[in-house]
N, CA, C and O atoms as a Tripos MOL2 file, in Angstrom:
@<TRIPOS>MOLECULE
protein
  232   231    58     0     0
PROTEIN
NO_CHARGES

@<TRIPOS>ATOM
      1 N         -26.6180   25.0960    4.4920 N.3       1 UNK1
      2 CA        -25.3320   25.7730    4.3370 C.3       1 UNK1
      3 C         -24.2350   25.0640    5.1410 C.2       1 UNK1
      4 O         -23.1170   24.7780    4.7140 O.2       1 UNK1
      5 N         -24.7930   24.7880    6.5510 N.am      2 UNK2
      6 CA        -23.5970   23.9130    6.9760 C.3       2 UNK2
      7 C         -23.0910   22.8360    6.4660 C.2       2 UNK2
      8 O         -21.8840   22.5930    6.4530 O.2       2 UNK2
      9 N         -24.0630   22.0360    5.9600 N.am      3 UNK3
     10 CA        -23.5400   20.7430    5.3610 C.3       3 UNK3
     11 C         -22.5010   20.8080    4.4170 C.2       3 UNK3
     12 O         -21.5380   20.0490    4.5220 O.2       3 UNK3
     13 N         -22.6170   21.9090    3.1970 N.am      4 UNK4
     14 CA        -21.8980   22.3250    2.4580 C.3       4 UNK4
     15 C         -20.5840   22.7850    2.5790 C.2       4 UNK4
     16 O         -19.7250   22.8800    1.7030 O.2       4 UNK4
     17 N         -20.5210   23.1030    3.9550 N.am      5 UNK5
     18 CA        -19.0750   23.6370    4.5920 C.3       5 UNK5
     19 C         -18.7720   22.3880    5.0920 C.2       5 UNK5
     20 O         -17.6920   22.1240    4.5630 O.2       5 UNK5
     21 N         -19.0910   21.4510    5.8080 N.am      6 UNK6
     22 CA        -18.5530   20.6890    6.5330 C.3       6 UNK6
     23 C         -18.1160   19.5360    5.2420 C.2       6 UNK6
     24 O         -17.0500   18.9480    5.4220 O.2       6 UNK6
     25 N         -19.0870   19.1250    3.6630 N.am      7 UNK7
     26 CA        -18.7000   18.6520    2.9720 C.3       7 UNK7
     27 C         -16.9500   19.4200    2.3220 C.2       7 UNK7
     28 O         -15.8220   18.9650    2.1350 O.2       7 UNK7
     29 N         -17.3020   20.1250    2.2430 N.am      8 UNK8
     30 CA        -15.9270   21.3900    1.4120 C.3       8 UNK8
     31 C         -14.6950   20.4260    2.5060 C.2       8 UNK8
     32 O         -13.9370   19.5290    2.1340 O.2       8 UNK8
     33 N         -14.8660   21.0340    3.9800 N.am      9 UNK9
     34 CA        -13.5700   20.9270    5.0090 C.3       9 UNK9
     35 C         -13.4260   19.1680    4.4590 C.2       9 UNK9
     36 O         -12.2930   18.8240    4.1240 O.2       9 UNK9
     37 N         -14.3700   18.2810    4.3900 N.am     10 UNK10
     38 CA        -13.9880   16.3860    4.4670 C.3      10 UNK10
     39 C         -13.2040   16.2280    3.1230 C.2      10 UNK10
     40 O         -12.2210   15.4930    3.0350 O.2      10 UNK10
     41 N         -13.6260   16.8530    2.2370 N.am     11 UNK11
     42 CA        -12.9770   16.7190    0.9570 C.3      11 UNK11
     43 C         -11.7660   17.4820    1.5050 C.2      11 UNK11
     44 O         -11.1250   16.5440    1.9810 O.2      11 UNK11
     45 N         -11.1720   18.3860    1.7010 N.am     12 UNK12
     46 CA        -10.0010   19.2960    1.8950 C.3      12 UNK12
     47 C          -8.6500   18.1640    2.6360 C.2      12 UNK12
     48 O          -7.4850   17.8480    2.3960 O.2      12 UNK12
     49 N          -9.8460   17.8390    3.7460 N.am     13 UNK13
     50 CA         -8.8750   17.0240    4.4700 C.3      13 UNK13
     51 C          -8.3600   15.5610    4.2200 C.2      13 UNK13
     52 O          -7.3470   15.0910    4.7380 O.2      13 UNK13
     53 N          -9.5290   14.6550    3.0170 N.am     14 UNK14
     54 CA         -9.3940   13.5510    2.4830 C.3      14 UNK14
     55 C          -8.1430   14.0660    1.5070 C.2      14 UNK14
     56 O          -7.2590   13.2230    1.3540 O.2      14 UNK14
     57 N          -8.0030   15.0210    0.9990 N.am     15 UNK15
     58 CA         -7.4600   15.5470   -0.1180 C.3      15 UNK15
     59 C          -5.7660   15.4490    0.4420 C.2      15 UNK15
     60 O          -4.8870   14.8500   -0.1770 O.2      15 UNK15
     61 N          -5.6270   15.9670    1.3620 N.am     16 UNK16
     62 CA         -4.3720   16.4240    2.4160 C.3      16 UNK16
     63 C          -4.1650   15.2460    2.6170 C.2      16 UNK16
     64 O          -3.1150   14.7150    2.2550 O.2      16 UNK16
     65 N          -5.1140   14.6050    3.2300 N.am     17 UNK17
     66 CA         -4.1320   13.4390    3.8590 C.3      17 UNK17
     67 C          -3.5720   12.3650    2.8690 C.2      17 UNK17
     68 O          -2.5000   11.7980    3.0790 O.2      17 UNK17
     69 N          -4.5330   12.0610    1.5340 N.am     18 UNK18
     70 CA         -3.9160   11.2840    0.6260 C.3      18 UNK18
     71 C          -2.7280   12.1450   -0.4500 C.2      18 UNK18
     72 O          -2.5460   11.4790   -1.4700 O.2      18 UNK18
     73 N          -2.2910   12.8410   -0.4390 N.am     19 UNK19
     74 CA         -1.4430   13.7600   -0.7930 C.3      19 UNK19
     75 C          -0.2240   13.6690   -0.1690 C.2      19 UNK19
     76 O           0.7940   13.8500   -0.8370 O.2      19 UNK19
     77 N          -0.1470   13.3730    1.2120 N.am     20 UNK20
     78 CA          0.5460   13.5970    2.7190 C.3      20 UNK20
     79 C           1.0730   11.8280    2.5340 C.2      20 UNK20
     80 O           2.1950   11.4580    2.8830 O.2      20 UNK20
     81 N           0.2090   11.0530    2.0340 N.am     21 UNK21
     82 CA          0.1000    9.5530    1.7780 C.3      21 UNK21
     83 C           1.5290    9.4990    0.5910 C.2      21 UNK21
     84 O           2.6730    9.0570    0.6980 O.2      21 UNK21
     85 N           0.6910   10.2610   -0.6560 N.am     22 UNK22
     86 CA          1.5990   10.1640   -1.7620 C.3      22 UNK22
     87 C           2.8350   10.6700   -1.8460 C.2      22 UNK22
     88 O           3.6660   10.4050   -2.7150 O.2      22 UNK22
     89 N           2.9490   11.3710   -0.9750 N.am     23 UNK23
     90 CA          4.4860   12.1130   -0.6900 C.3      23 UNK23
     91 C           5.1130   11.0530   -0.1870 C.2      23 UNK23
     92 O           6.1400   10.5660   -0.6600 O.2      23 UNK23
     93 N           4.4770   10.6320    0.8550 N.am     24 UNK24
     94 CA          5.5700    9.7350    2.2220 C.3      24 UNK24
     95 C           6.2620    8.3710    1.2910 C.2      24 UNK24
     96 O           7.3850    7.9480    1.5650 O.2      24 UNK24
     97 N           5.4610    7.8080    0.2310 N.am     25 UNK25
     98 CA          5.3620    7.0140   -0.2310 C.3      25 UNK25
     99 C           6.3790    7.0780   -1.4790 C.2      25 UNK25
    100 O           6.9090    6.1080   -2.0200 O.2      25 UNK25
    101 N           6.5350    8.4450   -1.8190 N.am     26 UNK26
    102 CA          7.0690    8.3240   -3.5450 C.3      26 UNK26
    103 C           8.3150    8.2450   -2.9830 C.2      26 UNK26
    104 O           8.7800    8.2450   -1.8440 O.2      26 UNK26
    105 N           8.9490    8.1410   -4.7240 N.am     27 UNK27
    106 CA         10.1370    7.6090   -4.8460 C.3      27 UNK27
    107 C          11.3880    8.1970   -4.6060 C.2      27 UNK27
    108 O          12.4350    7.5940   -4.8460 O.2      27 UNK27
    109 N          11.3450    9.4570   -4.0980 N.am     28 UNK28
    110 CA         12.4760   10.7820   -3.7010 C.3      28 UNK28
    111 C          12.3370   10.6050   -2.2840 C.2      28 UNK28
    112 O          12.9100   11.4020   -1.5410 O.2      28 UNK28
    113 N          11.5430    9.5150   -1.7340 N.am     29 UNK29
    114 CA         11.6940    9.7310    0.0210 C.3      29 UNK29
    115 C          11.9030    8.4240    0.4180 C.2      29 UNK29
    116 O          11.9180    8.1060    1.6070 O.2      29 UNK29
    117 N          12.0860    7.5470   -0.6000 N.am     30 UNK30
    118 CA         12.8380    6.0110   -0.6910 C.3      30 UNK30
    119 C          13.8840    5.5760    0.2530 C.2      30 UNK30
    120 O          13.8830    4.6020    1.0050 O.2      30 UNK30
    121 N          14.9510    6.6630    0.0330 N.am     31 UNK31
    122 CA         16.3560    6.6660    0.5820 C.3      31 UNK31
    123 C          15.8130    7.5030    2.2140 C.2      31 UNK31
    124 O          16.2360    6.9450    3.2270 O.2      31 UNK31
    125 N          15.3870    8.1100    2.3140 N.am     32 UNK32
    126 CA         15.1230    9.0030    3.2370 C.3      32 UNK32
    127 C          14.1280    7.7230    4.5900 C.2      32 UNK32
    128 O          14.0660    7.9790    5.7920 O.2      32 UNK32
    129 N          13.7480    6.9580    4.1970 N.am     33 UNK33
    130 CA         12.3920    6.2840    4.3620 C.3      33 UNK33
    131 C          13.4600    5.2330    5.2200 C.2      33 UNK33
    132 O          13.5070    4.9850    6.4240 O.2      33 UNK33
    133 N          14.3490    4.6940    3.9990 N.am     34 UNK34
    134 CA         15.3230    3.5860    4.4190 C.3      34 UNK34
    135 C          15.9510    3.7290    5.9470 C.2      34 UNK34
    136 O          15.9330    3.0090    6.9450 O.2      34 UNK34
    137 N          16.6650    5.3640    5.5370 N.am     35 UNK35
    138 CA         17.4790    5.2230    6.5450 C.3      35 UNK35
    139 C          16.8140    5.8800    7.9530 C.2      35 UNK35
    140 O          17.5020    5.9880    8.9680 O.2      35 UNK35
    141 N          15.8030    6.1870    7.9180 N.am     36 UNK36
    142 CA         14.7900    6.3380    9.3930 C.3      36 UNK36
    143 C          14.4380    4.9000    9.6920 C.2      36 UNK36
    144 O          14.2810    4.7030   10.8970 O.2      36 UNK36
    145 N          14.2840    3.9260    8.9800 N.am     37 UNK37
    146 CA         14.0370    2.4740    9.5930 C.3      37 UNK37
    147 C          15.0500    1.6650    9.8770 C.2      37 UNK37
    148 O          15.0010    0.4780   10.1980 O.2      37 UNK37
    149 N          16.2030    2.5350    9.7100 N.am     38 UNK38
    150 CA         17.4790    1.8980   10.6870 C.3      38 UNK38
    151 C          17.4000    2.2830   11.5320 C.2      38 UNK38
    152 O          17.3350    1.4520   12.4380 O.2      38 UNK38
    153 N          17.3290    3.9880   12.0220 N.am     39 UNK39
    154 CA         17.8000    4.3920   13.3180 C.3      39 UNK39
    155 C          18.0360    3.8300   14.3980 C.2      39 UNK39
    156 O          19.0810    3.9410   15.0390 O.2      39 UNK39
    157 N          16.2990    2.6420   14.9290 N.am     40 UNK40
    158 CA         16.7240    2.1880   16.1880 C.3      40 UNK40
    159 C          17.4830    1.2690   16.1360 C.2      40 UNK40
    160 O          17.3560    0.6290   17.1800 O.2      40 UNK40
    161 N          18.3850    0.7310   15.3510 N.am     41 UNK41
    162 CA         19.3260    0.0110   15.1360 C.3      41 UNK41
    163 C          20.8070    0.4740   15.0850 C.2      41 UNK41
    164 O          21.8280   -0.2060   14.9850 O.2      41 UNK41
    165 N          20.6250    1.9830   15.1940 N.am     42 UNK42
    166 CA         22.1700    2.6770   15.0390 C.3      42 UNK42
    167 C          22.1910    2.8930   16.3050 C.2      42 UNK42
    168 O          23.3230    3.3300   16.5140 O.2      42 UNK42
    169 N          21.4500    2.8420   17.5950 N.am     43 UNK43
    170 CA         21.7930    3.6960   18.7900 C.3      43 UNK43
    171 C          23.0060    2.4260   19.5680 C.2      43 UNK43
    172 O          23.2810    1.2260   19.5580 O.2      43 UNK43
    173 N          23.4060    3.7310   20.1770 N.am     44 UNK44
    174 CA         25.4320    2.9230   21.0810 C.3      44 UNK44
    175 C          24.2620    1.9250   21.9700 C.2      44 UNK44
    176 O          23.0450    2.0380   22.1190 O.2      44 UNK44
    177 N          25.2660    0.9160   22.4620 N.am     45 UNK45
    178 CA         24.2860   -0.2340   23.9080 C.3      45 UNK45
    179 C          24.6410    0.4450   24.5910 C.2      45 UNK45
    180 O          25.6510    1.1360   24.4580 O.2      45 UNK45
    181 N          23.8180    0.4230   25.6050 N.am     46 UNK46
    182 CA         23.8100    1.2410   27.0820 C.3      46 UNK46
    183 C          25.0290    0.4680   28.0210 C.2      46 UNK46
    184 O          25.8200    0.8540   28.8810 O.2      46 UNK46
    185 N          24.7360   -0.7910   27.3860 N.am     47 UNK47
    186 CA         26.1850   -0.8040   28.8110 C.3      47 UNK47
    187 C          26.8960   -1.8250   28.2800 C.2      47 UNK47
    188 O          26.6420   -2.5800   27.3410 O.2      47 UNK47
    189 N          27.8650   -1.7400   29.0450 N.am     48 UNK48
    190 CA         29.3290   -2.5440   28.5390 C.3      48 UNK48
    191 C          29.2110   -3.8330   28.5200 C.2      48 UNK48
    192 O          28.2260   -4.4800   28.8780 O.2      48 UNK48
    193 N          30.5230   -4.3510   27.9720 N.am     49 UNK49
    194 CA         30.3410   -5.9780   27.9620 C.3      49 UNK49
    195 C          30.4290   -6.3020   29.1960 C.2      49 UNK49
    196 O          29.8040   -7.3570   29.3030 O.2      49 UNK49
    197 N          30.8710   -5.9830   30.2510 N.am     50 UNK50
    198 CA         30.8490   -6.1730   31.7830 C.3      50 UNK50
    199 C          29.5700   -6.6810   32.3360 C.2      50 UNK50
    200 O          29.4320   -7.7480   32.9330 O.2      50 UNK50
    201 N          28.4610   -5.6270   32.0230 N.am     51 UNK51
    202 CA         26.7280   -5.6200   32.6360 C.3      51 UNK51
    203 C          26.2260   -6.3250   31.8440 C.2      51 UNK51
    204 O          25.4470   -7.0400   32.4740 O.2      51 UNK51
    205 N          26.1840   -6.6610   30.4130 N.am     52 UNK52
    206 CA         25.2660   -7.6000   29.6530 C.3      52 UNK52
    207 C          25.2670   -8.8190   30.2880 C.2      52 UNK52
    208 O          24.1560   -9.3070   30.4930 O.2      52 UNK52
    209 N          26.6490   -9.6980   30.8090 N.am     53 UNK53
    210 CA         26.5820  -10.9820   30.8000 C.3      53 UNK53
    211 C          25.6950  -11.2060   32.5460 C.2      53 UNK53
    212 O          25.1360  -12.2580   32.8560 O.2      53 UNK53
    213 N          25.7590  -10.1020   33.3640 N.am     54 UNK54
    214 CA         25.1460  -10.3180   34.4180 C.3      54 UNK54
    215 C          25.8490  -10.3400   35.4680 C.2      54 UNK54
    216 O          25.4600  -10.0900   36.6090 O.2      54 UNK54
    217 N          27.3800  -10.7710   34.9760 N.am     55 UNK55
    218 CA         28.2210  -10.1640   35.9240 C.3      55 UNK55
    219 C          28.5380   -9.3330   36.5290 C.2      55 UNK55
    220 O          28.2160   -8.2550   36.0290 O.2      55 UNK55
    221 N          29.1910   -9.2470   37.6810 N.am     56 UNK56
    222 CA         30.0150   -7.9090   38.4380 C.3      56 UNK56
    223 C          31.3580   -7.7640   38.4500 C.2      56 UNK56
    224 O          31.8810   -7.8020   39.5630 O.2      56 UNK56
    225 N          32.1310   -7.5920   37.4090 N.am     57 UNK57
    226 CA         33.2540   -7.2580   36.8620 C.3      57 UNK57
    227 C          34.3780   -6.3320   37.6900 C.2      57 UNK57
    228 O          35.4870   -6.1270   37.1960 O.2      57 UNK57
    229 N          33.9200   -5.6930   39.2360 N.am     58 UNK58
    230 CA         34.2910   -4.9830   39.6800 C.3      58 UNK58
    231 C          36.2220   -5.0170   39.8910 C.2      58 UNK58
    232 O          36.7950   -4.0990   40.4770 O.2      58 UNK58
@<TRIPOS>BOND
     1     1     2 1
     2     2     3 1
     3     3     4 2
     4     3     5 am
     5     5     6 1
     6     6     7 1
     7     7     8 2
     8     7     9 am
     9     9    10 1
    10    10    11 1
    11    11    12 2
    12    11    13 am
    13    13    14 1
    14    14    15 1
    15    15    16 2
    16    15    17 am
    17    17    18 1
    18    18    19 1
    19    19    20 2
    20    19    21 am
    21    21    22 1
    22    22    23 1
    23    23    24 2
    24    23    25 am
    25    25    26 1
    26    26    27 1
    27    27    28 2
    28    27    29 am
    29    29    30 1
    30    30    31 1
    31    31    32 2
    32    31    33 am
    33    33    34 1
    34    34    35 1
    35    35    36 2
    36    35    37 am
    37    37    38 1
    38    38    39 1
    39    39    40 2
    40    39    41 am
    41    41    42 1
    42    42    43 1
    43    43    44 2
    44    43    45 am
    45    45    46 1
    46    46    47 1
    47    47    48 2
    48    47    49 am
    49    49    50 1
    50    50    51 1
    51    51    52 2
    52    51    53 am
    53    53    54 1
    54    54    55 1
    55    55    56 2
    56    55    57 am
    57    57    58 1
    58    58    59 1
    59    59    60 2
    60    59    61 am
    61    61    62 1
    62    62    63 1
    63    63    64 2
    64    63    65 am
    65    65    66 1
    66    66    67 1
    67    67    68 2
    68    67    69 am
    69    69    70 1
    70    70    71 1
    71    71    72 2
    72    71    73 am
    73    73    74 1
    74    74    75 1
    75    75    76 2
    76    75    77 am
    77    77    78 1
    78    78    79 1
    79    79    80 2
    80    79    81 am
    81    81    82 1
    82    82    83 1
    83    83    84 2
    84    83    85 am
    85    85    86 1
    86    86    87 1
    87    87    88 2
    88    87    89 am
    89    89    90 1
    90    90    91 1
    91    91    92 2
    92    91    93 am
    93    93    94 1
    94    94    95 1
    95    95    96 2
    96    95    97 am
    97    97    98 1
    98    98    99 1
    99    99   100 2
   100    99   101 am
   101   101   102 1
   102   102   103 1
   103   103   104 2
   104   103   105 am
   105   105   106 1
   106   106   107 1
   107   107   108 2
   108   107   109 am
   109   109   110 1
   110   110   111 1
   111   111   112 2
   112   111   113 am
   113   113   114 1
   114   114   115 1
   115   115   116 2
   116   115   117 am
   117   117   118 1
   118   118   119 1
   119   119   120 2
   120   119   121 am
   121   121   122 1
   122   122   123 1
   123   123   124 2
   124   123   125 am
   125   125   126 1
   126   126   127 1
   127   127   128 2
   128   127   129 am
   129   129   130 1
   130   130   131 1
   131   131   132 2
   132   131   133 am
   133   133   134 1
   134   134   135 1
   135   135   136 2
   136   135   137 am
   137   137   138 1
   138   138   139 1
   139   139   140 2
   140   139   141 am
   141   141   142 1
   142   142   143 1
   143   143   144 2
   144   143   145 am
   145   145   146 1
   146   146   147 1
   147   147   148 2
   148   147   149 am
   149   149   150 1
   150   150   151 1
   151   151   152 2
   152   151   153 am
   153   153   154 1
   154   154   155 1
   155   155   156 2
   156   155   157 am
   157   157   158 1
   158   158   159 1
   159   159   160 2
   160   159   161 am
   161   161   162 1
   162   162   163 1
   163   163   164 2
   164   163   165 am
   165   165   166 1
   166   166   167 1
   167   167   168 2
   168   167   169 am
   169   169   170 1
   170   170   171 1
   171   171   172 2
   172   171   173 am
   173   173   174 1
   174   174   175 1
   175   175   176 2
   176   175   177 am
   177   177   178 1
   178   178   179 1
   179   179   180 2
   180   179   181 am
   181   181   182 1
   182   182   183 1
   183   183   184 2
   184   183   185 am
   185   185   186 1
   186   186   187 1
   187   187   188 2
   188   187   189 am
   189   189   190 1
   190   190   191 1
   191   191   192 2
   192   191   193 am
   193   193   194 1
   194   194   195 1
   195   195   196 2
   196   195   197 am
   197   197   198 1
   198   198   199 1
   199   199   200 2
   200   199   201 am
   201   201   202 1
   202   202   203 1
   203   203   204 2
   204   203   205 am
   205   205   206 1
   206   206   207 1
   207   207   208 2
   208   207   209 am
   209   209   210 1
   210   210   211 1
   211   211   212 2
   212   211   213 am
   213   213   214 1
   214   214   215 1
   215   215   216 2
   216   215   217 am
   217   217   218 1
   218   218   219 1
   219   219   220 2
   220   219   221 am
   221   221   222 1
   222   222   223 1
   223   223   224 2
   224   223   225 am
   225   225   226 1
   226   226   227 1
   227   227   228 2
   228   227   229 am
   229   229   230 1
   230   230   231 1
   231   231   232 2
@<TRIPOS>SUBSTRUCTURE
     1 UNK1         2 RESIDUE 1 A UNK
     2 UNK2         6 RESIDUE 1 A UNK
     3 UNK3        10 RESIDUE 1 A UNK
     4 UNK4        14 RESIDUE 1 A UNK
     5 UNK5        18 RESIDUE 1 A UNK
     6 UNK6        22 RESIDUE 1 A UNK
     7 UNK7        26 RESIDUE 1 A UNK
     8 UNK8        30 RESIDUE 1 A UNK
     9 UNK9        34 RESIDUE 1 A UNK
    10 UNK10       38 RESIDUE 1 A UNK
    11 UNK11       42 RESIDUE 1 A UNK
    12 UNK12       46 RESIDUE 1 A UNK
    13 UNK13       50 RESIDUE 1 A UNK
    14 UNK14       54 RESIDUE 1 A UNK
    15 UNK15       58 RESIDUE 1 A UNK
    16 UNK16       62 RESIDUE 1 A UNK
    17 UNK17       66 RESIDUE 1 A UNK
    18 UNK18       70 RESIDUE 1 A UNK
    19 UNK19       74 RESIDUE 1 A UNK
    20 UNK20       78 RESIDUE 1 A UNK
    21 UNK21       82 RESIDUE 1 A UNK
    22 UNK22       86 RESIDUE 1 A UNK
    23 UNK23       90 RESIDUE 1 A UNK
    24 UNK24       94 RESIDUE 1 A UNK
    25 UNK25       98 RESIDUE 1 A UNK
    26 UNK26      102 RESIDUE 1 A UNK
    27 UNK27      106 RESIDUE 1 A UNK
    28 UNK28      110 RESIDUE 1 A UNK
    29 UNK29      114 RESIDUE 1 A UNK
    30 UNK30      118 RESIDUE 1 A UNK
    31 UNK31      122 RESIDUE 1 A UNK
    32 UNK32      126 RESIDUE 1 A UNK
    33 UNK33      130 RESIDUE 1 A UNK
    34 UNK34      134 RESIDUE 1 A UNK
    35 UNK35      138 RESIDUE 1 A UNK
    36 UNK36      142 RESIDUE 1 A UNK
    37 UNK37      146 RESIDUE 1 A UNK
    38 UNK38      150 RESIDUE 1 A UNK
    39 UNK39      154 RESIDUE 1 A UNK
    40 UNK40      158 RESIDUE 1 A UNK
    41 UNK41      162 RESIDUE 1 A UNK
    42 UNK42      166 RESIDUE 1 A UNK
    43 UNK43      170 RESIDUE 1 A UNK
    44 UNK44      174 RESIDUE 1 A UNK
    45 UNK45      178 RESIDUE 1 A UNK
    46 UNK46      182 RESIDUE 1 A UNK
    47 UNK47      186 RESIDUE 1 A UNK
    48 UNK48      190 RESIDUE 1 A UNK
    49 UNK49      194 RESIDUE 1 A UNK
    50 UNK50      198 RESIDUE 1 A UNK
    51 UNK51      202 RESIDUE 1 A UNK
    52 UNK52      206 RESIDUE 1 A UNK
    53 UNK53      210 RESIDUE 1 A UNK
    54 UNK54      214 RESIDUE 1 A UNK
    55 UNK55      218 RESIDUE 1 A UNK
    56 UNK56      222 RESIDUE 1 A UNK
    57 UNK57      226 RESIDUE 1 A UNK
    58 UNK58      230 RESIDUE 1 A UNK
């Protein structure tokens, strides 16, 4: 009997996760997909043109 349950839950969860796969993947999350693989490219620089070059601009 256990086996039978523990087969049921592997299928359930093989099931979910390639499902979870086919979502992330299709074509309505394209645009959505795009613009999360910009983000770390949209954040402000932490510091001014002053601190990048190494100078002390004071």
């Amino acid at each position: 009997m256990v086996a039978y349950i523990s087969a049921i839950v592997t299928a359930t969860s093989m099931a979910t996760f390639f499902g979870i796969v086919w979502w992330a993947c299709s074509r309505g999350r394209q645009g959505a997909n795009r613009e999360s693989a910009m983000l770390p490219f949209a954040l402000p620089d932490e510091f001014g043109h002053a601190q990048q070059d190494g100078a002390n601009r004071s």
